[in-house]
NUBA-278435 format. One line per 5 residues: number of its first residue (from 1); their letters; for each residue x, y, z of N, C-alpha, C. Coordinates in steps of 0.2 Angstrom, whole numbers, m for minus. Example, Ala and Ser with C-alpha at 12.3 -4.5 7.8 and 13.67 -1.06 7.14 Angstrom:
REM NUBA-278435
1 = as = 66:m28:39:62:m22:39:66:m16:39 | 64:m11:35:68:m5:36:64:0:39
***
This chain:
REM NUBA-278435
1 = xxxxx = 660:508:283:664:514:286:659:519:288 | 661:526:293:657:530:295:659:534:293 | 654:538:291:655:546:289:659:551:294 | 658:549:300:662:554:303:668:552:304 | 671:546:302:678:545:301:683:548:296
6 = xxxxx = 690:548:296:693:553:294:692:551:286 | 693:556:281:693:555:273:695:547:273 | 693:545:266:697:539:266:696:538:256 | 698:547:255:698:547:246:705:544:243 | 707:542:239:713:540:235:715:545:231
11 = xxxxx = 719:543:228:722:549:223:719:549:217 | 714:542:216:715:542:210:706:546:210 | 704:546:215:697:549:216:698:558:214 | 703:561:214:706:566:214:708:568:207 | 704:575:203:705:576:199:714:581:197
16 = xxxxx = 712:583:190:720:586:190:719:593:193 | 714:595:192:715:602:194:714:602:204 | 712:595:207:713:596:213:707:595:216 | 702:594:211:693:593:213:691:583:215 | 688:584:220:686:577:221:679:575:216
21 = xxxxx = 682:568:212:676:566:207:670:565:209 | 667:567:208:657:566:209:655:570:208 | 649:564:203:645:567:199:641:573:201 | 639:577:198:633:583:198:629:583:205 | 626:578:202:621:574:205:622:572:214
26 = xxxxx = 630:570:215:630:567:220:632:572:225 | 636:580:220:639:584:224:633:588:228 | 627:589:221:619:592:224:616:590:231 | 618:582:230:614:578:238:619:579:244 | 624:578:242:629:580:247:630:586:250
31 = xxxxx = 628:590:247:628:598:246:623:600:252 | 618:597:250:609:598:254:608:595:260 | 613:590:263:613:587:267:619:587:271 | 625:590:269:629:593:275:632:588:274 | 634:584:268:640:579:268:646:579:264
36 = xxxxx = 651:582:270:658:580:265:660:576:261 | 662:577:254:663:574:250:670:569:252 | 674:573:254:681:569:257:680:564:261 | 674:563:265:673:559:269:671:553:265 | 668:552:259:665:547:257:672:544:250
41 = xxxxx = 671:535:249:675:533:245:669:531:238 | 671:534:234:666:532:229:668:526:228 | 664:523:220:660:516:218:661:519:211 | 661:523:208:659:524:201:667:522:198 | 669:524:192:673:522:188:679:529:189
46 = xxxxx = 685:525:190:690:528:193:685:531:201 | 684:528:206:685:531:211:680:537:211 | 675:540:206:669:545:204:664:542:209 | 663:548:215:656:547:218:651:546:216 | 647:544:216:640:544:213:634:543:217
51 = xxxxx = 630:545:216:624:546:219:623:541:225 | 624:533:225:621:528:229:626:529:234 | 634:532:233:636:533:239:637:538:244 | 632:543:242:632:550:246:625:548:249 | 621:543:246:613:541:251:616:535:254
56 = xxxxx = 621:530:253:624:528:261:626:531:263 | 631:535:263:633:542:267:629:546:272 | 623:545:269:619:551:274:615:546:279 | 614:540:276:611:535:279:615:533:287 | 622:532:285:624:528:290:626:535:295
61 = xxxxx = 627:542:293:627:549:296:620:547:304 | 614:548:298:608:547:302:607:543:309 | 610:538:308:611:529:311:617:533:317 | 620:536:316:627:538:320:624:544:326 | 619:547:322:615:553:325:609:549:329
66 = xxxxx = 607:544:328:599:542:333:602:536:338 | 610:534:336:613:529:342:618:531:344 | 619:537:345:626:539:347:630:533:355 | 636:535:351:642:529:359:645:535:360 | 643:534:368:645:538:373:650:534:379
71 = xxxxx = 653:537:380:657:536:389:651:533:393 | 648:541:392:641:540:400:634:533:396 | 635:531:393:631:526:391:633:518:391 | 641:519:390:645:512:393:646:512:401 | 646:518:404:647:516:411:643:512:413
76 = xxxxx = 646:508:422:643:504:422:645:504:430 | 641:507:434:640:508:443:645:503:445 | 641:495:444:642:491:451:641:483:446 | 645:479:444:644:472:443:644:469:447 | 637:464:447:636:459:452:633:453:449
81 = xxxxx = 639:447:452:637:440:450:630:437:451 | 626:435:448:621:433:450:622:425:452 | 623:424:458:623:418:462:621:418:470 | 621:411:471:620:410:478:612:409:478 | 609:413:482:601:416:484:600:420:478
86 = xxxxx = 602:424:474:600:429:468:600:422:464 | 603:418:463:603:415:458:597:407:456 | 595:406:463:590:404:466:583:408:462 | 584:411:466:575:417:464:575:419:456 | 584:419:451:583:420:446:580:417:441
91 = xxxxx = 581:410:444:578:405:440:573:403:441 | 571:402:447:564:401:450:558:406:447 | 560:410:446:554:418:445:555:416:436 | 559:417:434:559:413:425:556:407:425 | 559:402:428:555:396:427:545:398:427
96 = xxxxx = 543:401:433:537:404:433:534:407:428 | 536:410:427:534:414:421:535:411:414 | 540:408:412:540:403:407:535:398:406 | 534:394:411:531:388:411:524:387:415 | 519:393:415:513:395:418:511:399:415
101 = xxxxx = 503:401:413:498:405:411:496:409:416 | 500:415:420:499:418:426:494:422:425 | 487:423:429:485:427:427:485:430:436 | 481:440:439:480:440:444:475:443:443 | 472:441:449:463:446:449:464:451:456
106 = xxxxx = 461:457:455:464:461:462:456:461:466 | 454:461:471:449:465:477:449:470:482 | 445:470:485:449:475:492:444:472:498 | 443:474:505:440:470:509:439:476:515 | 435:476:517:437:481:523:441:476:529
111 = xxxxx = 445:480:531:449:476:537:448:477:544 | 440:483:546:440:483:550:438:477:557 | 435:472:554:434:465:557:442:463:561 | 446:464:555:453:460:558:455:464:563 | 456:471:562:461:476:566:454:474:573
116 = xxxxx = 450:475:575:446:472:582:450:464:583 | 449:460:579:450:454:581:459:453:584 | 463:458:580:470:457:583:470:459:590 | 466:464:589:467:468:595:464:464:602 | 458:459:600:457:455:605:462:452:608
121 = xxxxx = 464:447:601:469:442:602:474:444:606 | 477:449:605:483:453:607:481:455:616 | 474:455:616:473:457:625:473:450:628 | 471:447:624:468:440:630:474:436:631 | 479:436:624:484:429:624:490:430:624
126 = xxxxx = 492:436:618:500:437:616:497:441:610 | 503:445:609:503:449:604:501:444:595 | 500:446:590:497:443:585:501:447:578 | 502:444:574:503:449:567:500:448:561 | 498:452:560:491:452:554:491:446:547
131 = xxxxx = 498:443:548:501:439:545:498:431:547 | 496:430:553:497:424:559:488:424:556 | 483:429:556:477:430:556:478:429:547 | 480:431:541:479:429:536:480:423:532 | 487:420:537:486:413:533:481:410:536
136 = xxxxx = 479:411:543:473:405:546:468:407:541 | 465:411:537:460:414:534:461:411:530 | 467:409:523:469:406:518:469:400:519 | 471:399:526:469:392:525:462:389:524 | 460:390:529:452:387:526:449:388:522
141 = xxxxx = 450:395:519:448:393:513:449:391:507 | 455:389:508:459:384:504:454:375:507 | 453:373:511:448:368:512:442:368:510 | 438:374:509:433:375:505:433:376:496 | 439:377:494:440:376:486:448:372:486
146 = xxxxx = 447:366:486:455:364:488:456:362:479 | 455:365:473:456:367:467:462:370:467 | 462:372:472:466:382:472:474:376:473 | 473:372:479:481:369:483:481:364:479 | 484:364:474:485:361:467:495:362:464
151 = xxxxx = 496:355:462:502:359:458:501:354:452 | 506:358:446:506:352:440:512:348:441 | 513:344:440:515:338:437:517:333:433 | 520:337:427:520:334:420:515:335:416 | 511:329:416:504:328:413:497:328:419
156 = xxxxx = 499:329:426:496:328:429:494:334:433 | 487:335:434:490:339:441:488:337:448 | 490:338:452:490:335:459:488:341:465 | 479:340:468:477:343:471:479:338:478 | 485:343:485:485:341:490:482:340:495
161 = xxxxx = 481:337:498:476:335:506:477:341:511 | 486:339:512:487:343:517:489:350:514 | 487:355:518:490:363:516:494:365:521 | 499:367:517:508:370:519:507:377:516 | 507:383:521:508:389:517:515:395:519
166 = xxxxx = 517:394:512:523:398:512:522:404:514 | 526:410:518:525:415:520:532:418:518 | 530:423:513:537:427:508:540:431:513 | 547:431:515:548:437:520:556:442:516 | 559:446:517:567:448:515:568:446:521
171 = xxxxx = 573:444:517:582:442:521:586:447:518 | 590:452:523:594:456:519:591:457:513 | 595:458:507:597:458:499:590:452:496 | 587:447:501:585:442:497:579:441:500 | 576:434:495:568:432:495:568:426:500
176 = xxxxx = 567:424:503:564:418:508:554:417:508 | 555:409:507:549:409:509:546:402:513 | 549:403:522:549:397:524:539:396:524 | 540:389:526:532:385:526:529:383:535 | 524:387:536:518:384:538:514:378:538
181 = xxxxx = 517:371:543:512:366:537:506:365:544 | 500:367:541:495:362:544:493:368:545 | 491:374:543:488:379:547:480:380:549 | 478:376:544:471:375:544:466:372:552 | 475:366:553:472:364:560:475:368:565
186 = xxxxx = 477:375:564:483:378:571:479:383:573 | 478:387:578:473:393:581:479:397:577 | 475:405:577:478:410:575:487:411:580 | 486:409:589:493:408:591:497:407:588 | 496:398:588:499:393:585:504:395:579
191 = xxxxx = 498:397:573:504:401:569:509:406:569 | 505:411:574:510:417:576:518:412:580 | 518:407:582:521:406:588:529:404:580 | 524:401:576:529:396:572:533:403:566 | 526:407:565:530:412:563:536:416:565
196 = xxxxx = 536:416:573:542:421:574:548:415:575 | 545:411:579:552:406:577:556:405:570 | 551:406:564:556:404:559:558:411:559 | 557:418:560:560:423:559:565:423:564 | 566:419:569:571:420:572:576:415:569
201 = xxxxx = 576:411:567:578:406:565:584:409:557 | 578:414:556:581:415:546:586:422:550 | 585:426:557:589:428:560:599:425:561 | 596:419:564:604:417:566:604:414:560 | 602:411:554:605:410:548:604:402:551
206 = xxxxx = 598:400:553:600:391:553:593:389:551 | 591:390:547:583:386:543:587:382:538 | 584:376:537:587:372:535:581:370:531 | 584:366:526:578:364:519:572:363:519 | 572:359:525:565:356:527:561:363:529
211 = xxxxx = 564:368:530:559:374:533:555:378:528 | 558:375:522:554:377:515:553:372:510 | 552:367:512:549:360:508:541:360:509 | 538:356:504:534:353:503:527:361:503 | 529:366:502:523:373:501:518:372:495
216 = xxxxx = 511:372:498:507:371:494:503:378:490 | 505:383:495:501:389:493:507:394:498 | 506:400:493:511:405:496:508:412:498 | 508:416:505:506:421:505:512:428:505 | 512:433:502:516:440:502:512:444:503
221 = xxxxx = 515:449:508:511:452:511:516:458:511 | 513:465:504:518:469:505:517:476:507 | 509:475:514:509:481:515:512:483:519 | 517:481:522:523:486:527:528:490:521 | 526:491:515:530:495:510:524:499:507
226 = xxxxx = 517:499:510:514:505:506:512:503:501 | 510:497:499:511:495:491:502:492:496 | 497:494:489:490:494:489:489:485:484 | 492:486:478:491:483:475:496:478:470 | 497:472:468:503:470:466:501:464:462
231 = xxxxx = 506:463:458:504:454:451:511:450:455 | 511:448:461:515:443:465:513:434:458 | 521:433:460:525:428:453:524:421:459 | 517:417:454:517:411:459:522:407:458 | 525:404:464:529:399:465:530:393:465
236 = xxxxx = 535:391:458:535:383:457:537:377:461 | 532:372:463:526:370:457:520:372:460 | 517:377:463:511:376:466:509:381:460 | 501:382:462:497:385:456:495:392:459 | 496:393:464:494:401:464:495:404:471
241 = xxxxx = 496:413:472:500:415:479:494:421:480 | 493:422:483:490:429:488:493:436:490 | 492:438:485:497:448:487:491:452:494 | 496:453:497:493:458:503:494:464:503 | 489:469:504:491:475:502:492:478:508
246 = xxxxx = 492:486:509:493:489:515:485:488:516 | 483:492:524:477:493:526:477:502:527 | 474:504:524:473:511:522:466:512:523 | 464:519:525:456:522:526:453:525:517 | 450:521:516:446:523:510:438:525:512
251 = xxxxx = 437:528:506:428:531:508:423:523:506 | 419:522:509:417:515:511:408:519:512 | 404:516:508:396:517:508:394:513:514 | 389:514:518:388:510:524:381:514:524 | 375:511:523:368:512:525:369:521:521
256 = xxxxx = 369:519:516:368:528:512:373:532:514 | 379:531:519:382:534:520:388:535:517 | 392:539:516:400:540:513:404:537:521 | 405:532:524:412:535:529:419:531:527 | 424:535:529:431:533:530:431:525:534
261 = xxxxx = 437:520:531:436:515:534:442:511:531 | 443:508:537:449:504:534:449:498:531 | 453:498:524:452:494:520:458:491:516 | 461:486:514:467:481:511:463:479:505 | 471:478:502:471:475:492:472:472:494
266 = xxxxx = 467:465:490:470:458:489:473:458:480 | 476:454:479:478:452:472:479:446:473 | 474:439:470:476:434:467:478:432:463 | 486:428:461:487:424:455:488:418:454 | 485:415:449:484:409:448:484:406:441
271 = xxxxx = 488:400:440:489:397:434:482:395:432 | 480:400:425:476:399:421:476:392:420 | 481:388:417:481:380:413:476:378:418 | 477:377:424:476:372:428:470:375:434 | 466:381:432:463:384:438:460:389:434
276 = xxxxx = 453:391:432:447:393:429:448:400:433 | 448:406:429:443:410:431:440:410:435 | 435:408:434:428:407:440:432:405:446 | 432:399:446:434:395:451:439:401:458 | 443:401:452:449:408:457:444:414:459
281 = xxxxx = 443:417:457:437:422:459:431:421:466 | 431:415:463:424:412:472:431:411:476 | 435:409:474:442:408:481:441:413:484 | 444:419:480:446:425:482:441:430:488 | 435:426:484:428:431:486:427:427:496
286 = xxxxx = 429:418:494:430:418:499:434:420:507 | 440:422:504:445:423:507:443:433:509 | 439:436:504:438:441:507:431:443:512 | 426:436:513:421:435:515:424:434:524 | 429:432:522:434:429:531:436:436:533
291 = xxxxx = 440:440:529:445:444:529:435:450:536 | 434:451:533:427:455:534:422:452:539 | 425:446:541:418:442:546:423:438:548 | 427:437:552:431:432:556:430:427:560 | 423:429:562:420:427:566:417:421:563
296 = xxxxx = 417:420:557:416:412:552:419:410:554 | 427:411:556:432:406:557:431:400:561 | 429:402:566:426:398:572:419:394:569 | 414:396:565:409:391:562:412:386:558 | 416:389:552:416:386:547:422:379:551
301 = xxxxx = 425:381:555:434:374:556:430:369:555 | 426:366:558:424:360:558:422:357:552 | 418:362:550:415:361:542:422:358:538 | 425:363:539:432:363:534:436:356:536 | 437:354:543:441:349:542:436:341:540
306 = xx = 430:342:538:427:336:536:428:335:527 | 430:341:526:433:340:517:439:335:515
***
């Protein structure tokens, strides 16, 4: 029972002169703690309070006063089914997290390399998006530690040849992450051309499974939201994704000097079970050694496609 419910004494708890039974003792504790006697059903002989149940009394008072049931605490805005696309990502982000040892490592990079290189790109050929220059960058690097373009398998894990990379986008309300495959051998164009067809594509609502099949590695890129730094949920079964951050002017040392300079968060995560510390770390160090020097890009293709 609850102490703030209504009396629940019997007659027989009811003395002749009209006094409810309890003891000294019980009337004292009740007295010092603000508990109605009337409120409480004694335990003693004939229906006598006594002490053990004036210290439930206050107990479950206590318990009513630190969990109080309100109106405003059962309301409830908006129920929504979790299905369709939500129910997809619901299980896929649990499965992830369930069944991997995620860990992420963050860096920063100056990006003033890239913003030049867009800018070229964007004068000599067609406009470029900082997305089309990231995954080319991930890709090759991903040929120089192909550890990284790995999924498990059971018992197994299984480092792939070819690299497919996912590119996270919204769709309305939801998560999409169509695939890139082969980008290691596509020019920076190349990609941009494949990326805007599939966002025209997730436009008229017609991608079809194959346009998210077989992704070895995933990039999210969430600096069009201001976000510097983030722990992005690698995607099952591959072993690890690349968070993008914005590109913001940070104070940057250069030959003894303090200057302003443009600079991007990387966040790498990667499944501890199957991918070392270390290992992920030299990835990442690679991928910021491109981000900063682009101009490897063009040294290194050849190298890379000999791996």
């Amino acid at each position: 029972y609850k102490a703030s419910e209504s009396p629940r004494i019997s007659h027989s708890q009811i003395t002749a002169q009209g006094r409810i039974k309890a003891s000294p003792l019980a009337r004292a504790i009740a007295r010092k703690h603000g508990i109605a006697l009337e409120t409480i059903r004694g335990s003693g002989p004939g229906g006598r309070i006594v002490k053990a149940d004036v210290l439930e009394a206050i107990e479950q008072a206590g318990q009513e006063r630190r969990f109080p049931v309100t109106e405003r605490a059962k309301a409830v805005a908006e129920t929504i089914p979790i299905k369709g696309a939500r129910k997809a990502i619901f299980d896929n982000m649990w499965r992830s997290l369930s069944q991997s040892a995620q860990l992420t490592l963050h860096c920063d990079a100056s990006a003033a390399a890239i913003i030049a290189l867009r800018k070229q790109i964007s004068e000599l050929r067609k406009d470029v998006s900082y997305n089309a220059i990231f995954i080319k960058i991930v890709a090759v690097a991903l040929r120089f530690h192909p550890a990284i373009n790995a999924s498990v398998d059971g018992n197994l894990i299984k480092v792939w040849k070819q690299i497919n990379i996912g590119l996270a986008m919204e769709k309305e309300d939801s998560l999409i992450v169509p695939v890139i495959r082969g980008p290691d051998k596509k020019s920076i164009v190349e990609i941009e051309d494949e990326i805007s067809a599939l966002i025209e594509k997730a436009r008229q609502n017609t991608l079809t499974p194959d346009d998210f099949a077989n992704g070895t590695f995933t990039v999210s890129n969430l600096g069009f939201a201001g976000i510097d730094y983030f722990t992005p949920i690698i995607r099952p079964p591959e072993s690890a994704i690349l968070g993008i951050g914005r590109i913001v002017e940070r104070p940057s040392v250069k030959y003894g000097q303090v200057v302003a300079e443009p600079r991007l968060g990387l966040s790498l995560t990667f499944d501890h079970r199957i991918i070392d510390g270390a290992p992920a770390a030299r990835f990442l160090n690679t991928i910021r050694q491109l981000i900063e020097e682009p101009s490897l890009l063009l040294a290194l293709a050849g190298e890379a496609e000999k791996i």
